[in-house]
DOVEX-549909 format. One record per atom (N, C-alpha, C): atom name; x, y, z. Coordinates in pm, whole numbers, plus 50000, padded with zeros to 5 digits. Each point is the difference from the previous one (the first is absolute). Example, Ala and Ser with C-alpha at 12.3 -4.5 7.8 and 13.67 -1.06 7.14 Angstrom:
2
N,51319,49431,50780
CA,49911,50119,50000
C,50090,50120,50000
N,49965,50105,49928
CA,50082,50119,50006
C,49923,50109,50073
***
This chain:
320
N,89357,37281,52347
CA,49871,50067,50020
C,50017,50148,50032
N,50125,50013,50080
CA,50008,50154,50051
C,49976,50124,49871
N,50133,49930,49870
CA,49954,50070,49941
C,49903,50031,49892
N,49906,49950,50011
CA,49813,50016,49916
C,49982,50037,50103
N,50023,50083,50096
CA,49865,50065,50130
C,49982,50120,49888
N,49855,50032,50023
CA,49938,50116,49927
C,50092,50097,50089
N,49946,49997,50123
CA,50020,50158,50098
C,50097,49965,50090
N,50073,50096,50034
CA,50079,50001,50119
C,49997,50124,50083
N,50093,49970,50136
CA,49983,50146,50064
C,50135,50096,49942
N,49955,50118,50068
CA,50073,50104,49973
C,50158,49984,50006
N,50031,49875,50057
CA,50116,49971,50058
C,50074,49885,49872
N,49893,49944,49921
CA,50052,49953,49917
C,49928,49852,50058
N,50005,49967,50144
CA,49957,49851,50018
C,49895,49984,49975
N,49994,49800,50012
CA,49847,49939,49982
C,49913,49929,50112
N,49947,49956,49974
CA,49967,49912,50118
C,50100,49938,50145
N,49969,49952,50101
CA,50038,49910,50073
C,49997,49876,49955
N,50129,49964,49953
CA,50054,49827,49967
C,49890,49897,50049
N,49986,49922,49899
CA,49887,49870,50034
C,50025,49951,50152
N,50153,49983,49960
CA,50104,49912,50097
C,49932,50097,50212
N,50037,50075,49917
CA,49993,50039,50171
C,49815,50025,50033
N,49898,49969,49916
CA,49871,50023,50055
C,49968,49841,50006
N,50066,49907,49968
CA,49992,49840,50037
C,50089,50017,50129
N,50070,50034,50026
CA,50061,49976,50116
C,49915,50048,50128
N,49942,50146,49969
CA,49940,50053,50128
C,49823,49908,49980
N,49967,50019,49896
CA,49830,49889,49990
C,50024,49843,50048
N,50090,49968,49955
CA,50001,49865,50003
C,50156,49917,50137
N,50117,50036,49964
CA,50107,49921,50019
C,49977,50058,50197
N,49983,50125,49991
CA,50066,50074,50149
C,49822,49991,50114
N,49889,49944,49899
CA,49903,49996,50082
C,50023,49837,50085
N,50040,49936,49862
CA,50045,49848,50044
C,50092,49971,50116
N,50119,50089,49984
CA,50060,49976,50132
C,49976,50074,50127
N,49930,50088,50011
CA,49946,50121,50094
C,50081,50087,49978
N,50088,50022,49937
CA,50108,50147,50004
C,49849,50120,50029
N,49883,49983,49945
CA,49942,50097,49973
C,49923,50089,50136
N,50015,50097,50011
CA,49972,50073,50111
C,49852,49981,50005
N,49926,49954,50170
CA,49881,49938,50015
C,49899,50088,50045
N,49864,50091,49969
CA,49913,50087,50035
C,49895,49936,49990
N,49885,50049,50125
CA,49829,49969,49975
C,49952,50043,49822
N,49921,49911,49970
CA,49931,50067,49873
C,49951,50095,50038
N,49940,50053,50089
CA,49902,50088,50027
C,50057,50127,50065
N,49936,50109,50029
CA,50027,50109,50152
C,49933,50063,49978
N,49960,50098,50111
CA,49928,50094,50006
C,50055,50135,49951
N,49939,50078,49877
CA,50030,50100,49953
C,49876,50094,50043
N,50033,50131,49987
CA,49890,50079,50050
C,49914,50042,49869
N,49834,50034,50019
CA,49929,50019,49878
C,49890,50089,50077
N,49960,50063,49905
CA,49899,50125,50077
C,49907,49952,49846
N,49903,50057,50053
CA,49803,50017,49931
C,50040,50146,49885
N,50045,49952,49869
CA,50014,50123,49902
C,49874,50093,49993
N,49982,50116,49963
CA,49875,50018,49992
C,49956,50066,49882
N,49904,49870,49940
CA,49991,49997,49885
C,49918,50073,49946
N,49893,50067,50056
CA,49926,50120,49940
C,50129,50136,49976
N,50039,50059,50084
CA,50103,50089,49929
C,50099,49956,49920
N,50036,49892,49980
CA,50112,49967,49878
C,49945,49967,49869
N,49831,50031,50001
CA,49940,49974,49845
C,49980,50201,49961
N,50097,50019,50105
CA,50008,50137,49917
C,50158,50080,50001
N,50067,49999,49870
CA,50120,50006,50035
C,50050,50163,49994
N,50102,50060,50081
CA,50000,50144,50045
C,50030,50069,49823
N,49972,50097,50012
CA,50086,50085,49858
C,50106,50038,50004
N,50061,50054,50181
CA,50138,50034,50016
C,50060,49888,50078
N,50108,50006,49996
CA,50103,49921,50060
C,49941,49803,49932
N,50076,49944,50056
CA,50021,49828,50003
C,49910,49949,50111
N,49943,49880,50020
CA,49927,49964,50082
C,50064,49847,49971
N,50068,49933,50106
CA,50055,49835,49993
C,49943,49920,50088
N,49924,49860,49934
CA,49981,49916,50110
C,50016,49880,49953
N,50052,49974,50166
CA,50107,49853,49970
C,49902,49843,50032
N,49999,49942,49887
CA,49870,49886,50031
C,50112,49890,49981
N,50093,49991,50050
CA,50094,49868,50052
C,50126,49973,49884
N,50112,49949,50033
CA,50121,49922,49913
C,50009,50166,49895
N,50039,49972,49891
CA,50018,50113,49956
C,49887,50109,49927
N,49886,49940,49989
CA,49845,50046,50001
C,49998,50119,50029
N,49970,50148,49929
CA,49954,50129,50055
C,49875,49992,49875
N,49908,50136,50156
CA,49912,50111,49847
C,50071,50091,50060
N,50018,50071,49865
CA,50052,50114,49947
C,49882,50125,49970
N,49988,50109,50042
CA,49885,50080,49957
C,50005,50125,49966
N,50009,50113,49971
CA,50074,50123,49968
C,49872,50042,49834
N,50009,50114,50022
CA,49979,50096,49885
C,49847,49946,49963
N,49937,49949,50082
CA,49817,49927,49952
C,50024,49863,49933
N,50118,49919,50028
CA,50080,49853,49918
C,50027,49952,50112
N,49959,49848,49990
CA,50041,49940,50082
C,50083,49842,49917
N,50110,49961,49991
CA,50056,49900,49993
C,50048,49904,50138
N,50018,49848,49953
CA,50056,49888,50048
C,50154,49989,49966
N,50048,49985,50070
CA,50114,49943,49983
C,50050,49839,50052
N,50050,49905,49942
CA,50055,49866,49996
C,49804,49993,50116
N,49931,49953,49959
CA,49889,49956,50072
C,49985,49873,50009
N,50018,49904,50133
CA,49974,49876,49986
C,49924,49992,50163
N,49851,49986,49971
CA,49916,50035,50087
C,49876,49880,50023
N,50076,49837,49985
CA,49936,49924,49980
C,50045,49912,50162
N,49970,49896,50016
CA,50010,49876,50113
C,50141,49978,49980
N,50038,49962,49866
CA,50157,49935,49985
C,50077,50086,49919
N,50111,49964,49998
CA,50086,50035,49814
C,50031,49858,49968
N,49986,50044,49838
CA,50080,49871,49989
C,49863,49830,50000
N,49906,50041,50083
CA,49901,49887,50023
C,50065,49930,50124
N,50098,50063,50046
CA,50096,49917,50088
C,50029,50021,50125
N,50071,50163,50007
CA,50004,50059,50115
C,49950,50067,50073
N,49918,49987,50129
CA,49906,50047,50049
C,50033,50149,50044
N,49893,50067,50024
CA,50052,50155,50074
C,49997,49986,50148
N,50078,50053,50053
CA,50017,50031,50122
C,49899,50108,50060
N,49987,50069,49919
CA,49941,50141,50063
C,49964,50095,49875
N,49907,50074,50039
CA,49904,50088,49878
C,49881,49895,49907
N,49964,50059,49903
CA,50049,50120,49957
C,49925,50117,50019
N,50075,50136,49967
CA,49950,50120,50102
C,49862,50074,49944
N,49946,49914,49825
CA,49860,49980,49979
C,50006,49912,49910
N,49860,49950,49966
CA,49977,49890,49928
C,49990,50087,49884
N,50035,49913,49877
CA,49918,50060,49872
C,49868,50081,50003
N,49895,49928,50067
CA,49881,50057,49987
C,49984,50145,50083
N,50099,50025,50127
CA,50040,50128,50024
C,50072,50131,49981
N,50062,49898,49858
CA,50103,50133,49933
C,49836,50088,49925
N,50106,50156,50004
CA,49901,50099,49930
C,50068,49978,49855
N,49915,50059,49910
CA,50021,49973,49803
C,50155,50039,49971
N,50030,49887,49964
CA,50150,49975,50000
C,50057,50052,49826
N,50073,50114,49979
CA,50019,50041,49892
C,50130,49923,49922
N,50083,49953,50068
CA,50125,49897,49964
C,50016,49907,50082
N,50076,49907,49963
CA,50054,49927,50124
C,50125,50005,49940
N,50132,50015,50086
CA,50152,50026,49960
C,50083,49869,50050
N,50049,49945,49932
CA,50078,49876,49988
C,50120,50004,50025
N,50128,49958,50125
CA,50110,50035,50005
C,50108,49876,49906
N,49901,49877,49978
CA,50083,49864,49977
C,49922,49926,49991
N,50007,49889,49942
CA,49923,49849,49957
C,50005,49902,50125
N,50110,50010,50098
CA,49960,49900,50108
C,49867,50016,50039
N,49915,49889,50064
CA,49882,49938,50045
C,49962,50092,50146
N,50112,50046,50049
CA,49977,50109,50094
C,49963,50097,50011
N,50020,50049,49874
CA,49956,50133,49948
C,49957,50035,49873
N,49984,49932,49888
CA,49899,49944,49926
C,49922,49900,50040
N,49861,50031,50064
CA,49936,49922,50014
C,49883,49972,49924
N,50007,49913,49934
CA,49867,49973,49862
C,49875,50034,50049
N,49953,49963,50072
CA,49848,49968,50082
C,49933,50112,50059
N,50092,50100,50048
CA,49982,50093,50055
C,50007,50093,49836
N,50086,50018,49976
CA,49995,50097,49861
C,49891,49978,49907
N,49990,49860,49943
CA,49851,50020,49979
C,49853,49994,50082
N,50035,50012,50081
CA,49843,50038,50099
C,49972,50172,50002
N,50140,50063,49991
CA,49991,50122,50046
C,49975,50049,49829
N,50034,49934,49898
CA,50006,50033,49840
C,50009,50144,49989
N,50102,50050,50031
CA,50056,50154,49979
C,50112,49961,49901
N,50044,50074,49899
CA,50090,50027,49914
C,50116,49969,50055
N,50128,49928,49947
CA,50124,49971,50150
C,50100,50086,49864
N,50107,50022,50109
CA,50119,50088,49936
C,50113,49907,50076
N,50056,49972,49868
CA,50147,49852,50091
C,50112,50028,49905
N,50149,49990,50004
CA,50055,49981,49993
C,50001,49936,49807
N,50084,50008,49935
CA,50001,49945,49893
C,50018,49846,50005
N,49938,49931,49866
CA,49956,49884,50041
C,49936,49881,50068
N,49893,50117,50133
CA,49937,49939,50037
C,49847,49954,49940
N,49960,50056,49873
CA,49863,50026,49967
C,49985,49826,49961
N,50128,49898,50007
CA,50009,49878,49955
C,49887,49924,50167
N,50037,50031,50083
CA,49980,49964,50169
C,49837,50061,50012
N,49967,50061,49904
CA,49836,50090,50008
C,49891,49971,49910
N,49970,49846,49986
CA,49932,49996,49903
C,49813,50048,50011
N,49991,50087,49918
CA,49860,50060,50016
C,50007,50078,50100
N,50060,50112,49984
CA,50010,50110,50135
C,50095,50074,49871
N,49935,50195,49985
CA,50099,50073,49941
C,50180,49994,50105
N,50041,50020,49892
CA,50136,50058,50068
C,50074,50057,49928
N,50088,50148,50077
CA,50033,50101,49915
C,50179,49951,50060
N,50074,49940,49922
CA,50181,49974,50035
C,50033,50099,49981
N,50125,50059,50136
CA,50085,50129,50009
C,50115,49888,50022
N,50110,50105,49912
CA,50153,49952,50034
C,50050,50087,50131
N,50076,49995,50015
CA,50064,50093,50125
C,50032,50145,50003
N,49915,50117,50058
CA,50014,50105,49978
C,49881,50097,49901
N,49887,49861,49934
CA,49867,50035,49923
C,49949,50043,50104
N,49910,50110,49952
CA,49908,50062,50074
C,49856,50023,49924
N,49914,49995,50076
CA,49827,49990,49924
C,49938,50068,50094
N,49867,50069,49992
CA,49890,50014,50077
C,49919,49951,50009
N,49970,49970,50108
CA,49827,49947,50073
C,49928,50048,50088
N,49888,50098,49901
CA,49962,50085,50041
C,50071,50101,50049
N,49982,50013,50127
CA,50093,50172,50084
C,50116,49957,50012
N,50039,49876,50015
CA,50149,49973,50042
C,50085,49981,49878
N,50116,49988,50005
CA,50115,49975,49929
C,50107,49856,50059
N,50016,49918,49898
CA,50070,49856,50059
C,50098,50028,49905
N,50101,49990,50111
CA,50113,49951,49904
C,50080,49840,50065
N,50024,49918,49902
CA,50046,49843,50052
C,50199,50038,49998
N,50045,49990,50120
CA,50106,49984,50045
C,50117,49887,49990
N,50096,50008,50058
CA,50033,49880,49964
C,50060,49919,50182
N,50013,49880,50015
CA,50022,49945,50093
C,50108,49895,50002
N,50007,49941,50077
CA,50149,49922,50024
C,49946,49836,50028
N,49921,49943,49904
CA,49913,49852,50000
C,50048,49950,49875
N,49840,49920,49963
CA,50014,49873,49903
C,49870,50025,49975
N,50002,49894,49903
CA,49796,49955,49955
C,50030,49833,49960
N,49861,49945,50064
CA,49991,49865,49948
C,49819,49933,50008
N,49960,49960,49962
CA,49836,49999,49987
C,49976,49840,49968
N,50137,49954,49930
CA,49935,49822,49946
C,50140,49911,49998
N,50019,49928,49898
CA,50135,49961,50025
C,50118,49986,49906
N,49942,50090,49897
CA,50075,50070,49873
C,49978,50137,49987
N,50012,50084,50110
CA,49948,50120,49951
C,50091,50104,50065
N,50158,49965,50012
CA,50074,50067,50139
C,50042,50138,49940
N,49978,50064,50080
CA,50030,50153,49972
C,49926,50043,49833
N,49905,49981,49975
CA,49913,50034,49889
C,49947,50082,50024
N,49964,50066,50077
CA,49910,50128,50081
C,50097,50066,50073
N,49989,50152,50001
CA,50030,50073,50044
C,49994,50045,50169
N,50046,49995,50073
CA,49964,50074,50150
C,50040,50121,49994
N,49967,50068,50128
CA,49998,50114,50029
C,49898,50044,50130
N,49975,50122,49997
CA,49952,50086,50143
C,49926,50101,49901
N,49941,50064,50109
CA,49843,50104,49911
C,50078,50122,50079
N,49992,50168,49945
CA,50025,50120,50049
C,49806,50013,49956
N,49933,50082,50067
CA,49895,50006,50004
C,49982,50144,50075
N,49991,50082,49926
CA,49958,50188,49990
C,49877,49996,49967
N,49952,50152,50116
CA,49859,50033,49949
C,49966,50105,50124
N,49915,50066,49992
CA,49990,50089,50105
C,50065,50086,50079
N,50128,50012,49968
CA,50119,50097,50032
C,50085,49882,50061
N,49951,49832,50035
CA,50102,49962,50059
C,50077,49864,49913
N,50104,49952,50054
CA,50008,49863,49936
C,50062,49901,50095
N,49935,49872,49957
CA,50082,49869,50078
C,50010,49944,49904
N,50138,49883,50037
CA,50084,49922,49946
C,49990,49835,50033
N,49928,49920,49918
CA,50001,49853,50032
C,50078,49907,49976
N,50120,49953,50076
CA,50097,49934,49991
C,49987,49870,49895
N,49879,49968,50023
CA,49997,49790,49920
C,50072,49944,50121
N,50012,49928,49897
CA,50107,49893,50113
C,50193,50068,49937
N,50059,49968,50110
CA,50150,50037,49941
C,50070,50006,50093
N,50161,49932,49968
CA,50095,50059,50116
C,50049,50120,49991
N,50088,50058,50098
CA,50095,50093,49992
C,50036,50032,49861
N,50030,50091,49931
CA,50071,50057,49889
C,49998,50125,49994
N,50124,50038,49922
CA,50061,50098,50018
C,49853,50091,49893
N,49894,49944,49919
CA,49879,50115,49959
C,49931,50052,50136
N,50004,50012,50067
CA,49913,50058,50089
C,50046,50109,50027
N,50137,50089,49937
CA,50044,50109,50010
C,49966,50062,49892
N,49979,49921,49880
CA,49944,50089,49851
C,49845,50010,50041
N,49938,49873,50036
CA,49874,50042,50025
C,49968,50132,50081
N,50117,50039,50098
CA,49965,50119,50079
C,50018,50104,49937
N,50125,49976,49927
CA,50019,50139,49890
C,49896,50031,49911
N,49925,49928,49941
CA,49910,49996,49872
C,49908,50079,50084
N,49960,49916,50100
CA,49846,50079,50114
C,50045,50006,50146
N,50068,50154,49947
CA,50065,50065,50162
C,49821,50041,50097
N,50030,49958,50120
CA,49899,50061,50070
C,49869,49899,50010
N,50044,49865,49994
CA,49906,49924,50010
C,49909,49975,50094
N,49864,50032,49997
CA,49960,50010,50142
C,49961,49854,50108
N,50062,49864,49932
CA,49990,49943,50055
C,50067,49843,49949
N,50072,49905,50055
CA,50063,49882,49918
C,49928,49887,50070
N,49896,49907,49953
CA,49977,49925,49987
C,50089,49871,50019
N,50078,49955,50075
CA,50107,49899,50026
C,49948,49890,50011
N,50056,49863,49950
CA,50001,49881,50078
C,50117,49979,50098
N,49959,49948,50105
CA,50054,49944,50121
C,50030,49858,50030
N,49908,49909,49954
CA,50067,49858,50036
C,49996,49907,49858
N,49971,49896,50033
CA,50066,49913,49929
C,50162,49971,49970
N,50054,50012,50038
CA,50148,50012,50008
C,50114,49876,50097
N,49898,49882,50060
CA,50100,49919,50057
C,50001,49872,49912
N,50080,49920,49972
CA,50166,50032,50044
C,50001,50110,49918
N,50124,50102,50064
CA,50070,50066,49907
C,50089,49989,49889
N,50079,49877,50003
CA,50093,49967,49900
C,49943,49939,49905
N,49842,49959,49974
CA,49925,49963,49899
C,49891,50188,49961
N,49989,50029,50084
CA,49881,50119,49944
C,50049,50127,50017
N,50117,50009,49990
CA,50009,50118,50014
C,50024,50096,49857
N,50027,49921,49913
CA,50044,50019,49846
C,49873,50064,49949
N,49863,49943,50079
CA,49883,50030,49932
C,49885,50092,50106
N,50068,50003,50136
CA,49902,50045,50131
C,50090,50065,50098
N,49943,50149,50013
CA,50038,50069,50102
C,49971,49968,50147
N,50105,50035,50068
CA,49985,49954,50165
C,49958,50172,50034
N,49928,49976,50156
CA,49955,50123,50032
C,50088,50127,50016
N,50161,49933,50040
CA,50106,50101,49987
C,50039,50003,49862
N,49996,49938,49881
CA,49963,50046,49850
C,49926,50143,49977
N,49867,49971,50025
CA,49852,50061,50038
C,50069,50164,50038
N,50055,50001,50110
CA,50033,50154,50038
C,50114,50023,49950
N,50112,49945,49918
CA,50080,50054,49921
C,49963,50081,49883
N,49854,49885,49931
CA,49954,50067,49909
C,49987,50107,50002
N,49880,49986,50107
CA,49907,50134,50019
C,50105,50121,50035
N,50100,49988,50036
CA,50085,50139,50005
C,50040,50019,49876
N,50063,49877,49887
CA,50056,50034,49834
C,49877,50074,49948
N,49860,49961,50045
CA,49926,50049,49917
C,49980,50187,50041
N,50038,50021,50137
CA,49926,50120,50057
C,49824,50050,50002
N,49986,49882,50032
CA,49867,50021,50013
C,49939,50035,50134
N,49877,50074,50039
CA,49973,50045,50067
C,49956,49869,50127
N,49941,49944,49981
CA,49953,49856,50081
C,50081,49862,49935
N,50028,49917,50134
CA,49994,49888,49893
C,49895,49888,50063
N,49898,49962,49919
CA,49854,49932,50021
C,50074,49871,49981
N,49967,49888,50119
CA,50038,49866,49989
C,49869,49931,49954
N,50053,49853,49878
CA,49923,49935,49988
C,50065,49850,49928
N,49932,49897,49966
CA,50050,49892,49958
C,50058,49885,50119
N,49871,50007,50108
CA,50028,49932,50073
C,49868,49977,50112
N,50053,49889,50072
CA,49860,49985,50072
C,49933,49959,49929
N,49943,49962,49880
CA,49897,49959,49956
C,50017,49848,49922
N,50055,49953,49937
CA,50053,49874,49956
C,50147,49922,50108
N,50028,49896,49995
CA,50095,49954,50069
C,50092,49956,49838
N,50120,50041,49996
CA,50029,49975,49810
C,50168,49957,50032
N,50044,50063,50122
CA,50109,49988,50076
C,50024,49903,50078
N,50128,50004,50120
CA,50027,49932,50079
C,49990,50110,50117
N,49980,50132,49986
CA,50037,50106,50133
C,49855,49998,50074
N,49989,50017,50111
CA,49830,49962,50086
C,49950,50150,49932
N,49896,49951,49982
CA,49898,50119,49964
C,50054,50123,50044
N,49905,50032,50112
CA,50045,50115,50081
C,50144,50058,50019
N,50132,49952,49948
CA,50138,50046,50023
C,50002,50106,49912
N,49969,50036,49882
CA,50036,50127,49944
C,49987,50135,50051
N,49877,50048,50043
CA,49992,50083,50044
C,50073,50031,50131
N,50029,49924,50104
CA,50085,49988,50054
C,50121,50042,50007
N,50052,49914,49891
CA,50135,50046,49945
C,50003,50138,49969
N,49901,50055,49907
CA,49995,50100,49919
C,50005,50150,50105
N,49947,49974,50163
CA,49968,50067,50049
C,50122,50038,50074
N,50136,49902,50038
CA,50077,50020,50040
C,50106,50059,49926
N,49996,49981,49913
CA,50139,50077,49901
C,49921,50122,49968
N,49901,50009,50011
CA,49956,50130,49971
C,50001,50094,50099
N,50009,49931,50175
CA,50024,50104,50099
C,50150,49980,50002
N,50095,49893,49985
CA,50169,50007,49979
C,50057,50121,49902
N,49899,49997,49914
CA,50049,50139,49888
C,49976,50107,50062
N,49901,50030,50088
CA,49949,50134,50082
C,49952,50076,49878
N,49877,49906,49916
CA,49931,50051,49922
C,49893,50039,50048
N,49923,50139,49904
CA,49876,50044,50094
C,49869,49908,50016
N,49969,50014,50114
CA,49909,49898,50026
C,49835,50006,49937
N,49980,50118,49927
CA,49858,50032,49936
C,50032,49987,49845
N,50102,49982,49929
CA,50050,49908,49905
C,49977,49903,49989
N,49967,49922,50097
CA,49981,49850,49961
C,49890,49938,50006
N,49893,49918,49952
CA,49883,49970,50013
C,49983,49882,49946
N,49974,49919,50078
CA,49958,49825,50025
C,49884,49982,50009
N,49902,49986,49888
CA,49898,50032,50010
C,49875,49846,50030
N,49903,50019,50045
CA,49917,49877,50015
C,49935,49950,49886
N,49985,49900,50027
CA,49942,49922,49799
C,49829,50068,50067
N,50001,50078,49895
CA,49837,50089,49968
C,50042,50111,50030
N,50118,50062,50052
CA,50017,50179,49998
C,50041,50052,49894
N,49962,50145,50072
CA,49996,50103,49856
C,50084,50126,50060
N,50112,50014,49898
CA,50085,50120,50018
C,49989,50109,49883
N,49958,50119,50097
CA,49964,50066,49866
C,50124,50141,49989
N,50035,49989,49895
CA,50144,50050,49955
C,49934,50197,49947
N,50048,50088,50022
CA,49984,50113,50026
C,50061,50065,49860
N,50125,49942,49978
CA,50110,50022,49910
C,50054,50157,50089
N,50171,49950,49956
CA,50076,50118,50059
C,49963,50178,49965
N,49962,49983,49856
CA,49970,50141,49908
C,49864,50021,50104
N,49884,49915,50013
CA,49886,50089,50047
C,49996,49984,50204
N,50069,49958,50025
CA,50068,50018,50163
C,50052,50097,50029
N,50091,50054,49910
CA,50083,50177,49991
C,49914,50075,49974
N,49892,49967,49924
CA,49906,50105,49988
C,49892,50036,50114
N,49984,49884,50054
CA,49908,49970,50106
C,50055,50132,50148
N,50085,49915,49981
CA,50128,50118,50129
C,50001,50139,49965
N,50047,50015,49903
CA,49978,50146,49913
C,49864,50054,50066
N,49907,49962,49960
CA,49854,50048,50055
C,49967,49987,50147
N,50041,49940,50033
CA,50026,49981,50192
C,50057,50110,50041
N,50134,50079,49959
CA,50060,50044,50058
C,49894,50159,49918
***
């Protein structure tokens, strides 16, 4: 089977072996090897506010985080979705923990919605067509979209929507949607320019050595979008999921100005307790004696609004 995979990563590999996702689903739940957490915890969430986000700035980026890997994106009078799954479950199955940071009926007129991957986590059917905005995914996903446009980028395509500029990246995952369909679709991460600034949306992905081209390609990023959990056990997820000390390795390969945590707290998909990522994330980040206004853990419904480095120098410029 390995070799008919459509896609692989940059590294040449494919998927995680059948063998070892029966062992951690099935063989290691059976005997308890598997590390034991509440379904639930308390994550923090603030009241978005949805009259100013139905108007999106002309300068700089405007990000808000509505849970798991879920942003709006807003910049240049455009506002896009990214991986939006803004329903009760994924899947029909797994409940949310927390968010989301608005309902469909509170998003403002949604000009794209941006697709990192075909998992149920972040392609979410129900939500994409409720919101029926145009989606931009990865090649070979327009199969996973029936009756919904979709525009497929390979890795490194770039398009406009509206004021912004997307370009689809590449990441360190898989794709799977049914049970003949392995690696048929493309993954990847969104670079998303517009207003003098840009952020970077991871997808889902482990560690790899692209997060140094991604920095080279778009030096001066004004912000990286990270996932943080999902990652226990490690000797099953790590091939496909960054740990929070992953998370700030990146964010230094990339040189980006912030690194924005997300992909957590909101589904239970793991074995690590809810609440441990940020945690984690917070300690290797004061062990590094990284700056502390760099980092931003944001609440499911906040909004970080990105300045970009070019119009911040200018800003100062005129101050002084």
């Amino acid at each position: 089977m390995a070799d008919t995979l459509r896609f692989r990563n940059l590294d040449g590999s494919g998927p995680v072996p059948f063998g070892q996702v029966l062992r951690w689903a099935l063989v290691d739940k059976l005997t308890g090897r598997r590390r034991r957490a509440p379904a639930r915890a308390p994550v923090p969430e603030v009241r978005a506010d949805v009259e100013a986000l139905r108007r999106p700035p002309l300068e700089g980026l405007r990000v808000t985080w509505l849970g798991h890997a879920s942003w709006l994106v807003q910049g240049a009078h455009t506002s896009v979705l990214i991986d939006p799954a803004l329903g009760p479950r994924i899947s029909g199955v797994i409940p949310r923990n927390a968010g989301p940071g608005l309902r469909v009926d509170q998003l403002p007129e949604i000009d794209a919605a941006l697709v990192t991957h075909n998992h149920y986590d972040h392609l979410d059917a129900p939500t994409l067509r409720a919101v029926g905005a145009p989606v931009v995914a990865g090649l070979g996903t327009r199969a996973n979209l029936r009756g919904l446009a979709c525009t497929e980028l390979a890795w490194w395509d770039r398009l406009h929507v509206g004021g912004l500029s997307i370009t689809f990246v590449p990441s360190q995952h898989w794709s799977r949607r049914g049970l003949a369909d392995m690696n048929e679709a493309l993954w990847g991460g969104f670079v998303v320019e517009g207003g003098g600034a840009r952020v970077y949306h991871a997808g889902d992905t482990a560690y790899f050595a692209g997060f140094k081209e991604i920095g080279q390609r778009f030096p001066g990023l004004d912000a990286a979008l990270l996932p943080i959990g999902a990652y226990d056990p490690e000797w099953f997820m790590r091939p496909q999921h960054m740990n929070p000390e992953d998370a700030v390795q990146a964010f230094l390969d990339l040189g980006a100005r912030r690194l924005v945590a997300m992909h957590w707290g909101t589904f239970k998909l793991t074995d690590e307790p809810l609440d441990e990522p940020p945690k984690r994330l917070r300690a290797d980040w004061e062990r590094r004696g990284l700056p502390e206004d760099a980092l931003f853990i944001p609440a499911i419904g906040e909004t970080l609004s990105l300045t970009g480095a070019r119009l911040a120098a200018e800003a100062g410029q005129r101050a002084e």
